[in-house]
N, C-alpha and C positions, 0 to 999 in steps of 0.2 A: 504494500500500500504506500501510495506517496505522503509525504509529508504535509502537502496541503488536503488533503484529504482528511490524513489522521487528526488536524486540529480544528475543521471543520465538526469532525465528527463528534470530538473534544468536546467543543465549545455545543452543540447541538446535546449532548447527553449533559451539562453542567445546565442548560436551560428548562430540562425536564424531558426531553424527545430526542426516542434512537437515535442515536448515530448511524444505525441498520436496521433493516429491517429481523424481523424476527423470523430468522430460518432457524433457529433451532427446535422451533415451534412449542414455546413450554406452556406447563400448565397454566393457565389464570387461577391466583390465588382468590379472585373476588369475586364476589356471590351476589346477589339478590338479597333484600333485608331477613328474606327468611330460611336463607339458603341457598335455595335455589341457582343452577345455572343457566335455564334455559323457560321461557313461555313463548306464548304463542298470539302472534299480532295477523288478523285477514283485515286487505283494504278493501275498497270499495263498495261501503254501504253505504247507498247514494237514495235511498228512503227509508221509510219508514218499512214500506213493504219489504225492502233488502233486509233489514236487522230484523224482523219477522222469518226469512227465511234462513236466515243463517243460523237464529237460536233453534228454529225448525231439527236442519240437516245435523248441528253440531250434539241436539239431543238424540236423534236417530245414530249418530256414528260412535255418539261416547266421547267427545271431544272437548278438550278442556280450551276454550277461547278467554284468553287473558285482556286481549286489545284489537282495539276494532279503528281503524281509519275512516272515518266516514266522511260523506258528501266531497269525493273526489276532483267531481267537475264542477266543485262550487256549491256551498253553503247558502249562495245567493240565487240559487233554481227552489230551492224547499221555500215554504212558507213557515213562519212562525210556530202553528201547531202541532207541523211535521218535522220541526227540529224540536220541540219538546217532548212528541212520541219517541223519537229514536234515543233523548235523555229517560227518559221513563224507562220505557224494556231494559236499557243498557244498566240503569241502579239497578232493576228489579233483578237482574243474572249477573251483578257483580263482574260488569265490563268497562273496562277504563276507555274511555272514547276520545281520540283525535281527531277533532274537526279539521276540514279543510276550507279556506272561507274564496271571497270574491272581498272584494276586487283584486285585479292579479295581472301579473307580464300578460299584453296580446289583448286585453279588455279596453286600454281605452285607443282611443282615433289614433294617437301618434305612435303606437308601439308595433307598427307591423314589420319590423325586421327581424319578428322573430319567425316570420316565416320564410326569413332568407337563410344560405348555410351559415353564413357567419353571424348574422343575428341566431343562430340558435345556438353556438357554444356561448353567450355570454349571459346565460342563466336565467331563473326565474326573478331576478332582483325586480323590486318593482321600479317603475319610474316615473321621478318627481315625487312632491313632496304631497300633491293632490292625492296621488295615487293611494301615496301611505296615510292618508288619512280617512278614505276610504276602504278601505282594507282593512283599518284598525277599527273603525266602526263596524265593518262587518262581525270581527269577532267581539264588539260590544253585545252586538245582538245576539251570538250563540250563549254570550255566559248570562242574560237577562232567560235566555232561554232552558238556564240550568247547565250548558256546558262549561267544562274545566279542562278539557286540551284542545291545545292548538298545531297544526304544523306552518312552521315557520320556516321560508328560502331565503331571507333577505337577510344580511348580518345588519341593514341600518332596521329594519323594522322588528330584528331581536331585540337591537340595544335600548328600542323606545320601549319595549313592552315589557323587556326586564325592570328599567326605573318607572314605570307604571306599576308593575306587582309589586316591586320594594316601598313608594309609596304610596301602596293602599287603591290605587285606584283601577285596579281591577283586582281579584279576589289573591289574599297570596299563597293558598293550594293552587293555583292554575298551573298547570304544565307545558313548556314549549318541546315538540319535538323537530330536529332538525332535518330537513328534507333532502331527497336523493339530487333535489332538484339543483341542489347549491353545489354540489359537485365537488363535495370533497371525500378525499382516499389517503390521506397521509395522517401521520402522527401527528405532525405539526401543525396542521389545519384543525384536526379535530381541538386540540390544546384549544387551541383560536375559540371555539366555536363554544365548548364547555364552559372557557373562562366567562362568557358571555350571558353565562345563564340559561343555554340551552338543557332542558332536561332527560333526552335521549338524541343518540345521534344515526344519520342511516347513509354509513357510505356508499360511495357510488357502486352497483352491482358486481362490477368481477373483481371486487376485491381479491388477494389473492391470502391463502391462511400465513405468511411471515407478514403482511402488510396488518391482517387482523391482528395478531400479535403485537406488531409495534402500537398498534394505534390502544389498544388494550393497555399495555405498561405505560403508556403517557396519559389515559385518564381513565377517568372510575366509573361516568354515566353511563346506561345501559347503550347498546349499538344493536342495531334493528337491521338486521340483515338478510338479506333477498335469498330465498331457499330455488322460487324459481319467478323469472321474470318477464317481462312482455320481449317479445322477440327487437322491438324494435332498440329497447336497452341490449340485447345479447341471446336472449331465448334462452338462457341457461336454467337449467335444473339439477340443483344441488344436493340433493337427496340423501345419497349417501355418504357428504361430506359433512352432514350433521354431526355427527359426537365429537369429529374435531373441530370443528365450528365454536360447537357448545363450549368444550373443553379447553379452545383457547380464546375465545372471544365474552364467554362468563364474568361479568351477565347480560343475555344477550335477549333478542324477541326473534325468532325465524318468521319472516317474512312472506306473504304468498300473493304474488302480483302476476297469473298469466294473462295471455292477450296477444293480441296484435303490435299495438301501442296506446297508450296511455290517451294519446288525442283520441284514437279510434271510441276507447270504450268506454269513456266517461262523458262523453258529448251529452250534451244534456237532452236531447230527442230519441236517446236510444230507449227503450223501452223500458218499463219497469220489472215485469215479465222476464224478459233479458237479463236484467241484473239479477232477477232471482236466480235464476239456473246458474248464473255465471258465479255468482256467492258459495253455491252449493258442491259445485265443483273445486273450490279453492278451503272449502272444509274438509272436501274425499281428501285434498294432497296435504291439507295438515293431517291428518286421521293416517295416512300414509306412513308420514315423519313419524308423529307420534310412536306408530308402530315400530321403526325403523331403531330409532332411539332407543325402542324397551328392549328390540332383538341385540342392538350392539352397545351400547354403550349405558349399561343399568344403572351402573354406577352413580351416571349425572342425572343429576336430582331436577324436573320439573315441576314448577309452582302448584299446588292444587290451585281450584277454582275459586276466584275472590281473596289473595290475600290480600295484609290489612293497609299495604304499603300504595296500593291501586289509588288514583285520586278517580271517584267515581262522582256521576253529576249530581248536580244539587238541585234537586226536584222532587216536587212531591209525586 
């Protein structure tokens, strides 16, 4: 190794983040508040009818669902009483819920370069400051509505909602979790992202298991990571890299995101119908895991259903 390397890599481990990634691939000492390494997060309940189905399918398979991402293609397609149904079921089965809100990148007049190549590598951040304040009233509206998570892409619109939770002015159980969409995969981004007051982070899909490692020894909050995922992220299906997943990314959510792509199947005209079945199907491939898990790797311990550390909504 050369010498500017080795103090690169110095000064990168005296900061708090590898100097390398983790090919050794070692165990994560860190757990879940109750142990645990490993639960279980399905996105796309995008109604009231989708979280009807999913508690459906996941009672018929025996499936323990820890977290639920809801209203994918925007928080701002539901109406009022259908974001406090989906708060309702989710307390009533001890489901921690991440809303997904509106206003967002590509919503308003001036933002269509995200449908050019290079307008699409420079993320979901929002733009302007109009933007982020629509945005942030939307998620006004889901915690009037009884919701307590959020998923957040934007590092300016983490840092307003973090000094909003710190004083008071939105509830200070709420949870941020960090999205695929901000597009970070290193140790040193995640540091970034934690320090910031996000509350779980979801690297970019093909992370690789020494990159889960480093990013793992550089911070503590859970990582929500993609078991299998819409083609147009990579199509991967990671199946049977669960126990070492668990094992070095602990504590972790396995993730179940299949599809086409993300624009494809969250558009707000896609059927309701459609998202049932599509729900249903991403409970068979946790129900899969789960299985997967108990055959190899017994050892790592999964959540039961409802523990106490879940921020669940606040609704009657």
């Amino acid at each position: 190794m050369s010498e500017m390397l080795s103090k690169i890599r110095a000064f990168m481990e005296k900061e708090g983040v590898p100097g390398r990634d983790a090919y050794d691939l070692p165990t994560s000492p860190k757990t879940f508040p109750d142990g645990a390494n490993y639960r279980i997060e399905i996105a796309g309940v995008e109604r009231a009818s989708t979280m009807e189905a999913l508690l459906d399918e996941a009672q018929k398979r025996n499936v323990t669902i820890h977290r639920a991402i809801a209203t994918v293609g925007g928080s701002t397609y539901c109406d009022f009483e259908e974001l406090r149904a989906i708060a309702r079921m989710a307390k009533s089965e001890k489901i921690e819920v991440v809303m997904t809100v509106g206003h967002r990148k590509a919503w308003d007049a001036g933002s269509k370069e995200i449908s050019t190549p290079e307008g699409g590598m420079q993320a979901f951040r929002l733009r302007g400051s109009d933007s982020i304040s629509y945005h942030i009233a939307d998620i006004m509206r889901n915690i009037e509505a009884g919701h307590r998570g959020f998923l957040v892409y934007d590092e300016g619109v983490l840092f307003i909602l973090n000094r909003m939770r710190a004083e008071g002015l939105i509830p200070k159980e709420t949870i941020f979790k960090f999205s695929v969409f901000g597009g970070y995969c290193s140790a040193a981004g995640a540091k970034v992202v934690a320090s910031m007051g996000a509350n779980s982070l979801n690297p970019i899909s093909d992370v690789s298991l020494p990159i889960l490692g480093s990013i793992r020894k550089a911070i503590d909050i859970p990582l929500d990571v993609y078991i299998i995922i819409v083609d147009s992220f990579g199509g991967m299906y990671r199946a049977y890299e669960t126990p070492e997943i668990a094992r070095i990314a602990s504590p972790c959510y396995f993730k179940f995101e299949p599809g086409t792509s993300e624009g494809d199947i969250y558009k707000p005209w896609i059927s309701e119908a459609w998202h049932q079945g599509l729900i249903r199907e991403k409970v068979k491939m946790a129900s899969v895991v789960q299985e997967l898990m108990q055959r190899h790797a017994p050892s790592l311990k999964m959540s039961p259903k409802g523990p106490s550390d879940l921020v669940l909504p606040a609704v009657e």
